[in-house]
LUMNULUM-892112 format. One record per residue (C-alpha): x, y, z. Coordinates in pm, whole numbers, padded with zeros to 5 digits, always signed. Layout:
<atoms>
XYZ ...
</atoms>
This chain:
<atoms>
+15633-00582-06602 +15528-00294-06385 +15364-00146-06674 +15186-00421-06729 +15041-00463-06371 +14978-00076-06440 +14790-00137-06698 +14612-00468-06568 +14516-00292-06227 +14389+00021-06456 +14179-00204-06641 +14045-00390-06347 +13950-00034-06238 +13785+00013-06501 +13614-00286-06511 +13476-00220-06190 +13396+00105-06235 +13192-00060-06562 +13023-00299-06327 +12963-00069-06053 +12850+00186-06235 +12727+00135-06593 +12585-00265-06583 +12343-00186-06357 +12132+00112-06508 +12194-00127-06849 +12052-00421-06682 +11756-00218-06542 +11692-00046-06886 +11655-00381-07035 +11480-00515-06791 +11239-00252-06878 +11277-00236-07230 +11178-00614-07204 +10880-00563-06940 +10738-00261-07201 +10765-00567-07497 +10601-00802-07292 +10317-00520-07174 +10306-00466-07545 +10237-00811-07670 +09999-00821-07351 +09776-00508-07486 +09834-00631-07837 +09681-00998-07742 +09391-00809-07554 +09326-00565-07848 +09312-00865-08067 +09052-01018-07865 +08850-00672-07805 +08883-00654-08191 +08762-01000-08185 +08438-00940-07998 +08398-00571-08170 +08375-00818-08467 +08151-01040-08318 +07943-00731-08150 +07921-00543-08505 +07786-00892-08683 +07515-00914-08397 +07462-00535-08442 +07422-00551-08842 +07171-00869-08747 +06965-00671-08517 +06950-00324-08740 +06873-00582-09054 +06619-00728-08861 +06489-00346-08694 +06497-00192-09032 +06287-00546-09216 +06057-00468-08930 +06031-00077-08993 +05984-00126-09393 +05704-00390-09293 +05549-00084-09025 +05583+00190-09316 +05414-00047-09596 +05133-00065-09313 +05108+00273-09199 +05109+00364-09602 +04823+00146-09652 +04655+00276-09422 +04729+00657-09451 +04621+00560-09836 +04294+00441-09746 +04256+00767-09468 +04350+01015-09735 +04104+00808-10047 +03840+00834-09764 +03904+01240-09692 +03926+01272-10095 +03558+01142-10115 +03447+01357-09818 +03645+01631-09996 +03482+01512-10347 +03141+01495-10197 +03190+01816-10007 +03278+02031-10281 +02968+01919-10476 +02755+01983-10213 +02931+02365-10166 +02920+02366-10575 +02526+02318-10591 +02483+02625-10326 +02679+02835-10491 +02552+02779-10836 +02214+02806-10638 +02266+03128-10524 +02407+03279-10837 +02127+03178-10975 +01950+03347-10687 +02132+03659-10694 +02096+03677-11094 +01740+03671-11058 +01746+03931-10793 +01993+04120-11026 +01714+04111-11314 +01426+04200-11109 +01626+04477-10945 +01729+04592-11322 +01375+04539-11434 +01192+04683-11173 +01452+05050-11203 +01352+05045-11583 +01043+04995-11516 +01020+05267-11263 +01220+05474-11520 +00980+05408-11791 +00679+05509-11548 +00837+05810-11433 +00905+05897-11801 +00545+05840-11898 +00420+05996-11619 +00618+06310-11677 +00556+06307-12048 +00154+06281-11955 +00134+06607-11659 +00370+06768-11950 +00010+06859-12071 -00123+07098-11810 -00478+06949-11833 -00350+06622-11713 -00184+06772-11427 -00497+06959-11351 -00691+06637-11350 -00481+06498-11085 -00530+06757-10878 -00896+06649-10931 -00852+06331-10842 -00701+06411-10529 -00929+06620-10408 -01235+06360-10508 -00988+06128-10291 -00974+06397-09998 -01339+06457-10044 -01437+06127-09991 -01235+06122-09642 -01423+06452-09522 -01749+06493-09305 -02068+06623-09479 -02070+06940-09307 -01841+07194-09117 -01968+07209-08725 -01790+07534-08582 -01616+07381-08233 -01745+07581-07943 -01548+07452-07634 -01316+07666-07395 -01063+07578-07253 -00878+07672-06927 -00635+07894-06919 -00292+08008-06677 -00293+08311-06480 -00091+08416-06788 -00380+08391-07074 -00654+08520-06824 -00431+08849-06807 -00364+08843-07139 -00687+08821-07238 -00753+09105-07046 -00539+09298-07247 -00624+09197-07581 -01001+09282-07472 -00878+09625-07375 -00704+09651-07700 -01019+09541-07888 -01204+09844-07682 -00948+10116-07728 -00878+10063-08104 -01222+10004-08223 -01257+10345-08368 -00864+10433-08442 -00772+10497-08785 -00492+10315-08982 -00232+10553-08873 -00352+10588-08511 -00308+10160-08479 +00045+10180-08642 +00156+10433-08384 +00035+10269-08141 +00220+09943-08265 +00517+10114-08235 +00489+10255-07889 +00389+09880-07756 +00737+09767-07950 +00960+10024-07768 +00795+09944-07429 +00794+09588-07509 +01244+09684-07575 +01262+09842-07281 +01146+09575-07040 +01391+09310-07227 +01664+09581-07174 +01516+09638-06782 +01436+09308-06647 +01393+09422-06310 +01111+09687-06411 +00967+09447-06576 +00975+09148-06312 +00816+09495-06073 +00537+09529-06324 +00449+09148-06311 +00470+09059-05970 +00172+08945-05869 +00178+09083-05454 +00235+09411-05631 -00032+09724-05509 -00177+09807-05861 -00229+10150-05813 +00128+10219-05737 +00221+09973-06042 -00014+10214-06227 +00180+10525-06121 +00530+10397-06225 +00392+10340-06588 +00279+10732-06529 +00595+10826-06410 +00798+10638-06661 +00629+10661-07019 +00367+10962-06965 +00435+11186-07260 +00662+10940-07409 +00371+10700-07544 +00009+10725-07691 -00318+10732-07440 -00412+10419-07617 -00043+10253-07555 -00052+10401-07156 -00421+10297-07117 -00274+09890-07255 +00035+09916-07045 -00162+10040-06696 -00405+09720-06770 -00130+09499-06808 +00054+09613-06510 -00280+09624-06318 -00348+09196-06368 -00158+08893-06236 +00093+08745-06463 +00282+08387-06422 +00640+08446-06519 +00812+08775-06578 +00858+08744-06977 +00495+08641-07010 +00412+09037-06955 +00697+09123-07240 +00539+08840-07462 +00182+08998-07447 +00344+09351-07528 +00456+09214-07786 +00162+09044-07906 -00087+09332-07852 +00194+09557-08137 +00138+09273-08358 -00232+09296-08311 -00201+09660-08385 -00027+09598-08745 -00297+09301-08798 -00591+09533-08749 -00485+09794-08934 -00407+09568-09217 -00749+09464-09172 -00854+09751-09242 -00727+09852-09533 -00838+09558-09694 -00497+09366-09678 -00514+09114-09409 -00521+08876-09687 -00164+09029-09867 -00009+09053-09545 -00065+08674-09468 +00042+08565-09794 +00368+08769-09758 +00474+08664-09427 +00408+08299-09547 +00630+08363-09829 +00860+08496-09572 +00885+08223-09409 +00916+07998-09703 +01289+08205-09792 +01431+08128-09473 +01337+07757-09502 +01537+07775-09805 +01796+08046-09662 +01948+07869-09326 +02244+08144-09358 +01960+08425-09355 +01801+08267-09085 +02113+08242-08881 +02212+08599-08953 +01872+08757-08856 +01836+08550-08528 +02196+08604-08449 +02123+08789-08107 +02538+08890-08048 +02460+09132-08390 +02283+09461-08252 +01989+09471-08370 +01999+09775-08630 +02225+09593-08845 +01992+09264-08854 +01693+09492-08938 +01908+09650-09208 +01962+09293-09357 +01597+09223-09367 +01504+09539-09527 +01763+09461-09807 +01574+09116-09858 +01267+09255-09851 +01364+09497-10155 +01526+09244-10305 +01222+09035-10445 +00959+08969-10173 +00786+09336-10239 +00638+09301-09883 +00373+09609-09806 +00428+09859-09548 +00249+09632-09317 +00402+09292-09323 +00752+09503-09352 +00676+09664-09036 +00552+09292-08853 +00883+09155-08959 +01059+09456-08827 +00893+09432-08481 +00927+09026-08485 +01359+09059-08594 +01389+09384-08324 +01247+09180-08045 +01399+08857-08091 +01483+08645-07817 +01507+08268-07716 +01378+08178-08022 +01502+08152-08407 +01434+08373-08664 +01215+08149-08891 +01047+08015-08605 +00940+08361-08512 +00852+08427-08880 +00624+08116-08876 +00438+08228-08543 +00392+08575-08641 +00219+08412-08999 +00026+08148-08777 -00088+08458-08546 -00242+08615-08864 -00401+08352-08966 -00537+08252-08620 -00672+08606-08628 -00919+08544-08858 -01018+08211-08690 -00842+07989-08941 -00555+07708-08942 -00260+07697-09181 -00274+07436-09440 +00042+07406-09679 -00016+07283-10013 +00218+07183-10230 +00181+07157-10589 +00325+07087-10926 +00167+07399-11093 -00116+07707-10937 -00412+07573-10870 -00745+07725-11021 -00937+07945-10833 -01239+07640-10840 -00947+07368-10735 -00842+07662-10437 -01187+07692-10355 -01299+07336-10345 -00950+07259-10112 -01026+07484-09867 -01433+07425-09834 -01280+06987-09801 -01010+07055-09552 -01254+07278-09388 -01512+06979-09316 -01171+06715-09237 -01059+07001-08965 -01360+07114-08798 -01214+07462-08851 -01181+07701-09143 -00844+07658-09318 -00604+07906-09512 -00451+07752-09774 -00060+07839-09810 +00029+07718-10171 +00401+07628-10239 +00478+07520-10675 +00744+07259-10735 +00738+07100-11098 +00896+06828-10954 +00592+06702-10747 +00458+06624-11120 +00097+06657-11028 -00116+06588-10731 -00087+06722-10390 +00092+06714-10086 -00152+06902-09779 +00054+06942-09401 -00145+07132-09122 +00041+07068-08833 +00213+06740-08772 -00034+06596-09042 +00070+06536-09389 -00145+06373-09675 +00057+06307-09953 -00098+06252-10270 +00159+06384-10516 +00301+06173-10847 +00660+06202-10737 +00571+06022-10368 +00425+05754-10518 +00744+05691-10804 +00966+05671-10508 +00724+05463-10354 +00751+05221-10624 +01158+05231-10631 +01158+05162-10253 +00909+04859-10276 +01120+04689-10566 +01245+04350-10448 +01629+04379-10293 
</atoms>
């Protein structure tokens, strides 16, 4: 019996123990297990419903797009109807555009083809002239004959008759006392022989060196406040024995008369030795050689820039330039003693100038000697001594001044002439008037 109250008052602890401790965390785990159903079903009903109007939402939504994208098919047929018409409309501007740009172009390929054929027409027909033409001056009486013609053209531009100019005309301090000079010259050489006036030539030269090497004696010989007498005395003192009497009687004029500038006293030193050389070519009956020569001269350096750069080259002493010119000279030009001494002088003396432009002076100074101007002729062949002769009287009267006639031959004028004194050119050769032609065909 005790055993079984043991066991009934163990149970009943238990059982309360049970109650105390395990119902309640079993009640309250229901009680939420059954609050988290009923949340459940909650959510669930309000899904259903959101579901519901989602449904109800997406219907109104397909509606509205159906109805949006009805409407934007409708817009697109428009705007393609109307971008159809835009673009036909640009197509016939387009159309109409290249037709327009079609006719120009075939207009000016036209245009240009007839320019084309002209062009090539008018070249062969140049051609073919210059062809005939040559063919015809081949014979040399042709060519002669249009030398005639010329000169019955220049003819017919000339006065009747040649009236000598006799105006002066004022001069510098300069020219008076050069002139001065040269008159002494003309009185102290008048009876000197050949020999005497190449001396002579030579002494001016070496003075004329020495004041380019001596500036300052040579600025004392030209000043103008100078006393004369003692200017006189220094040329005594300095060159007395060492020049001519004719060269001291020249050097105590020049140092007795007023000059401008310093050099203009070297410069007429230098002239009056080229006067020498021009009288005594003069005479000995070669004034006429000489002038050719140094003419011809001056016509290898045109055609020699690397001569006349050498020559005029004043860093090169001068011995070696004047060595140079004497090996041209014997190479071909066969220059006489005279017009080999001239160029000599003119190379030796050189200064602030070039060598071909010296040349050209020194030619022009012969010529002017005699009273004449320089004409240069150019031809396609020599010209007769009637066709020479008949030149010179024509540019004579055209001038108002006798003329010396420099010829220059080149075939490839073809005939004709071609006359520059000066600045002035006449031009009456064949080969001007070919590429006169050529320039005036149509471009």
């Amino acid at each position: 019996m005790s055993t079984f109250i043991g066991q009934l008052i163990g149970f009943a602890v238990i059982i309360a123990i049970i109650w105390r401790y395990v119902v309640p965390p079993l009640k309250n785990m229901m009680a939420n297990q059954k609050e988290a159903v009923r949340t459940q079903l909650d959510d669930s009903a309000k899904a259903g419903q959101r579901l519901a109007d989602a449904d109800k939402h997406h219907a109104k939504r397909v509606e509205e797009a159906k109805a949006e994208a009805k409407r934007i098919v409708e817009e697109a047929r428009t705007d393609a109807e109307g971008i159809t018409e835009q673009l036909r409309a640009q197509a016939d501007v387009e159309v109409e555009r290249i037709k327009v740009q079609g006719a120009q172009q075939v207009q000016l390929l036209r245009a240009q083809l007839i320019r084309q054929l002209r062009q090539d027409l008018g070249s062969e027909s140049a051609r073919r002239a210059g062809e005939l033409v040559r063919d015809h001056v081949a014979d040399s009486q042709a060519q002669s004959a249009t030398v005639d013609r010329f000169l019955d053209d220049l003819d017919s531009m000339a006065p009747a008759a040649f009236t000598p100019e006799t105006g002066s005309e004022l001069r510098s301090a300069s020219r008076a006392a050069q002139a001065a000079v040269v008159e002494k010259f003309d009185e102290v050489s008048s009876d000197e022989s050949a020999d005497a006036l190449a001396t002579l030539a030579d002494d001016l030269a070496a003075v004329a060196g020495l004041l380019i090497r001596e500036p300052i004696l040579a600025r004392h010989l030209a000043e103008a406040t100078g006393e004369v007498d003692a200017k006189k005395r220094l040329v005594h003192q300095l060159l007395d024995g060492k020049v001519g009497d004719n060269a001291l009687t020249l050097l105590e004029t020049a140092a007795s008369v007023r000059w401008s500038l310093t050099g203009d006293l070297v410069d007429a030193v230098e002239h009056i030795a080229r006067l020498a050389l021009l009288v005594r070519a003069e005479r000995d009956d070669q004034a006429d050689d000489v002038e050719e020569q140094l003419f011809r001269f001056t016509r290898v350096l045109d055609q020699q820039p690397r001569l006349t750069s050498l020559l005029g080259d004043y860093s090169a002493p001068a011995d070696g330039r004047i060595e140079l010119l004497r090996k041209v000279l014997g190479d071909g030009t066969a220059a006489n003693a005279t017009a080999t001494a001239l160029l000599v002088q003119t190379v030796r003396l050189l200064r602030g100038s070039r060598a071909d432009e010296a040349v050209l002076s020194l030619a022009q100074l012969a010529v002017a000697r005699r009273g004449e101007v320089v004409a240069h002729v150019s031809a396609a062949s020599e010209l007769s001594g009637e066709q020479r002769t008949r030149l010179t009287e024509v540019l004579t009267r055209i001038y108002n001044h006798p003329v010396s006639v420099q010829l220059n031959v080149d075939p490839e004028l073809l005939g004709g002439l071609s006359v520059a004194v000066g600045d002035e050119v006449i031009d009456g050769t064949l080969s001007s008037r070919l590429d006169a032609a050529v320039t005036k065909l149509p471009d």
